[in-house]
C-alpha angles and dihedrals in degrees: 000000000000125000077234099049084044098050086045092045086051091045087053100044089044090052097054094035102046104011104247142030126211111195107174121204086255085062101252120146127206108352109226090207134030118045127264118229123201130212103068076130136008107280132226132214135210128192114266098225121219103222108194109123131082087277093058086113094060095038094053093047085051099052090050097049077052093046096044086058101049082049095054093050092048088048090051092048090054091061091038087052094046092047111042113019107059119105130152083264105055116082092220114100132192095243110088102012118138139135115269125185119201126181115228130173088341101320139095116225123204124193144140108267143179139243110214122167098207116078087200091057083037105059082035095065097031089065089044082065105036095244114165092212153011124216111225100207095204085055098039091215141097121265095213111210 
């Protein structure tokens, strides 16, 4: 198994068991201080699957390969947002930056978030982008808005 297939395998177990997985681009997973804020980039959702039948096999295989390939596009966008978007105007900064997923009323969401350590900047920039929530990693829970 890949580095990759295994970052991707860890992402997915960590979404259905605790409800969300932070990877930043240093490689760090899951910050245990600081809060994470979403909507460096439009997010996308997919359908948590309840997988309780005879054909839970084949559903949950399903929702993986899904979610592999949501992951995929949100990695590439990380390097495409490191890379390309930072100018001495924009208030995002390098530093931080990762793709989260959060499940939320039966869907799980992707998207490139930030790690930032100060709740005020945090709740600051999560209304600037109309997020309805931080996640405040000491606590492991949301801060909703």
């Amino acid at each position: 198994m890949t580095t990759l297939e295994h970052d991707i395998r860890l992402a997915y177990i960590n979404t259905l068991l605790d409800g969300g997985y932070t990877r930043l681009a240093d490689s760090t997973t899951n910050p245990t201080e600081g809060y994470i804020v979403g909507g460096v980039t439009e997010p996308t959702t997919m359908d948590l699957h309840a997988v309780a039948t005879s054909m839970a096999y084949v559903e949950v295989g399903k929702q993986y390969e899904e979610f592999k390939e949501l992951w995929l596009k949100y990695k590439m966008q990380l390097n495409e947002t490191i890379s390309l978007k930072f100018s001495y105007t924009t208030n995002l900064f390098k530093s931080g930056l990762g793709v989260g997923t959060w499940i939320h009323e039966g869907q799980i969401y992707f998207d490139i978030v930030q790690h930032i350590y100060s709740l005020d900047v945090a709740t600051k920039l999560a209304k600037e982008r109309s997020e309805i929530a931080v996640y405040d990693c000491a606590n492991q829970k949301d801060i909703l808005l």
